[in-house]
KOLDRENNU-153447 format. One record per residue (C-alpha): x, y, z. Coordinates in steps of 0.5 Angstrom, whole numbers, plus 500, padded with zeros to 3 digits. Each point is the difference from the previous one (the first is absolute). Example, Ala and Ser with C-alpha at 12.3 -4.5 7.8 and 13.67 -1.06 7.14 Angstrom:
2
525491516502507498
// end
This chain:
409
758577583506496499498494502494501495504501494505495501493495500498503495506499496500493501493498498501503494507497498496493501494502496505501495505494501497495504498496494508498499500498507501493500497500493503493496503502492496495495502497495496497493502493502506495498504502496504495494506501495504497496507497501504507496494504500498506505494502504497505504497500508496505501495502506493502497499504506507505500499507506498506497505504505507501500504493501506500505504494497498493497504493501499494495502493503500494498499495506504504505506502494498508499500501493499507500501506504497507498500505506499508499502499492506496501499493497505493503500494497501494502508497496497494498494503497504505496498503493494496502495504503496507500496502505494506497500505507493502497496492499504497505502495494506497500503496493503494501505498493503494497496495504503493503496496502503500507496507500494497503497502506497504504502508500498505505500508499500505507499506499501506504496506500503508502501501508494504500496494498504495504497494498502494497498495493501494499497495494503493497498496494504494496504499494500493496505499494500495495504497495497501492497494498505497494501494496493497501499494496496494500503493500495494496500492498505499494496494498494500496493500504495495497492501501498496506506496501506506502500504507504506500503505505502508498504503506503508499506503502503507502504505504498506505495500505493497498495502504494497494499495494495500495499495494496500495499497493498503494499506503495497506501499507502493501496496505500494504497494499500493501505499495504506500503501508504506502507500505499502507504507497497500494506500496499493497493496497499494498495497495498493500498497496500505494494501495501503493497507503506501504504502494501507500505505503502501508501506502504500507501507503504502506498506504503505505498507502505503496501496494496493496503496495496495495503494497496495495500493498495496495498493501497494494497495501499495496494496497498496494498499496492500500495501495503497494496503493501499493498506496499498491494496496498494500498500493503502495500499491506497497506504498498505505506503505498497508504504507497496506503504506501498507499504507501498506500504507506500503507502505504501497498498492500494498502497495497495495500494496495497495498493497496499494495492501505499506506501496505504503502506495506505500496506501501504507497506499494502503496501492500493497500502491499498494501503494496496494495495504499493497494495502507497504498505504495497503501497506500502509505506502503500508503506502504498506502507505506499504503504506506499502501502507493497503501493496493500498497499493493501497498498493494501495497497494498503493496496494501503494497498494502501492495499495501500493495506498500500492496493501502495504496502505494503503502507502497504506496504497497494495498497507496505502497500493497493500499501507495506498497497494498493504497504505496504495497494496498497507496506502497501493498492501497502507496506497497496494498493505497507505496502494498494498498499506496506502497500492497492502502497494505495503493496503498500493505498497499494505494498500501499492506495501495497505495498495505499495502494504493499502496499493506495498499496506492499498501498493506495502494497505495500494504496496503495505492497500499498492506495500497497506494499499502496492505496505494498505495499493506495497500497506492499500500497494506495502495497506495497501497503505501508498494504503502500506508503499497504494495504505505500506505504495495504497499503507506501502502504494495504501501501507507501498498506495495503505507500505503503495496506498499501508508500501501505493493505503505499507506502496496506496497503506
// end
């Protein structure tokens, strides 16, 4: 009977404390503080019975020491730490970073438990990331021409670097190439979109900092224009003004006919205009970083509106009134045409010229036969020519009428 209770006993003292036997303390993972902060190493799974006595070490330094309720500490550590005899939880204070390591709990259960835990986690400190700054070129970059290279600095351990630009990602292409550590990039050859503001920020996981540069690129100038009228009455105030697209603004200079004049501003004025105003405007835009210039020209015309010449609007008039009387012309030869009128009026002028024709040939005749009939009498021998000529003035009249019925029909 007593061996039977004894074995009894004990299998019921395993049922309810064999799950501590051999049984590891876990723990959430690494732990990270800062250099002056303080941090807390508990287990996620402490026993829910009675604890006999807990040690914190350090490698193999104990820290702390609790046993039935009476707490050691380790003289180094003084002030320094704290041990929850609940959570098992031990708080590390004003952290340096000789403080990294590996920490290991044991826990000892009550004599009637009589086992043993054990369980170890990690611990990293970092520095705080301080006095980030970012170092850039002291000249000025051209467009095209210049390459330069921005590379960042700062104190505490860094664990990550991020850039960004106008608040996006930076990334890497075939002209924009980061360092192997990522602390330092560099550009070559520079365009007009990298302008803007970089952002390098270090990164830690107990702290961050940020800091800022802004890039210009120069170009220019481009796309030269010159706004104001090409035409304009006399006496009338003229303002040309000229624009151009360029880093930074350029400066301008004017000719007048191809004479240098002493405005420099970008509006080119006149107050009264005379017809000595009249000629070939050039406004040169200048950039004094990249050395480049561009121009564009501007005629303008003065003109005397009370007479001196023909306004705009006179122009269009006469333009206006020509066309109206060439189309009235079109409609009256189209109406003439359609009402066949033009045909008579043809045929009329045909046999005008023809009537004349006919009388002309009726005379020639008369003066020609008195001609051969003098002759007759002055030869001898006259009956011949006289019947020759007579045939042939008939035959003459006979074409001629023949020609004239022609020319009739």
């Amino acid at each position: 009977m007593m061996v039977y209770y004894r074995l009894y006993w004990t299998l019921w003292m395993l049922s309810c404390f064999g799950q501590y036997f051999g049984q590891d303390l876990q723990f959430p993972g690494p732990a990270n503080g800062a250099i002056g902060g303080s941090v807390v190493l508990a287990p996620d799974n402490p026993p829910s019975i009675s604890v006999y006595s807990i040690q914190w070490s350090f490698t193999s330094v104990i820290i702390i020491r609790v046993v039935s309720g009476v707490t050691t500490v380790n003289t180094a550590y003084k002030g320094r730490v704290s041990v929850d005899n609940n959570t098992l939880a031990l708080e590390l204070r004003n952290l340096t970073l000789g403080d990294s390591g590996i920490y290991r709990l044991r826990v000892g259960l009550t004599p009637t438990a009589g086992g043993i835990l054990t369980g170890e986690t990690s611990l990293q400190v970092f520095g705080k990331i301080s006095n980030i700054s970012l170092i850039g070129p002291e000249e000025s970059l051209i467009e095209g021409y210049s390459s330069t290279n921005i590379s960042s600095e700062g104190t505490g351990n860094i664990t990550s670097v991020e850039w960004m630009k106008d608040n996006s990602s930076l990334s890497p292409s075939n002209r924009i190439i980061f360092s192997p550590d990522n602390r330092s990039v560099s550009i070559s050859p520079v365009q007009r979109s990298d302008s803007g503001e970089y952002l390098c920020t270090y990164r830690n996981p107990v702290s961050s900092e940020t800091a800022k540069l802004r890039l210009n690129i120069s170009y220019g100038p481009e796309d030269v224009s010159i706004e104001g009228l090409n035409v304009v009455d006399l006496g009338v105030p003229v303002s040309l003004s000229c624009s151009a697209n360029s880093v930074p603004s350029a400066s301008f200079s004017w000719r007048f006919n191809g004479t240098d004049t002493s405005v420099t501003t970008d509006t080119f004025t006149i107050e009264k205009t005379d017809l000595t105003h009249t000629g070939d405007y050039e406004c040169t835009a200048s950039n004094s970083v990249t050395k480049r210039s561009a121009s564009q020209r501007h005629a303008l015309l003065v003109q005397d509106g009370r007479g001196g010449g023909l306004t705009s609007g006179a122009i269009v008039g006469i333009v206006i009134g020509v066309l109206v009387a060439v189309a009235g012309i079109c409609g009256l030869i189209v109406y003439l045409i359609k009402t066949k009128k033009i045909p008579m009026l043809l045929n009329k002028e045909q046999k005008g010229k023809s009537s004349g024709a006919a009388a002309q040939s009726r005379q020639e005749p008369d003066s020609n036969y008195d001609e051969i009939i003098d002759i007759q009498k002055t030869r001898r021998d006259g009956a011949v020519p006289v019947k020759r000529s007579e045939s042939t003035i008939y035959e003459n009249f006979s074409y001629e009428e023949n020609e004239y019925e022609n020319v009739k029909h």
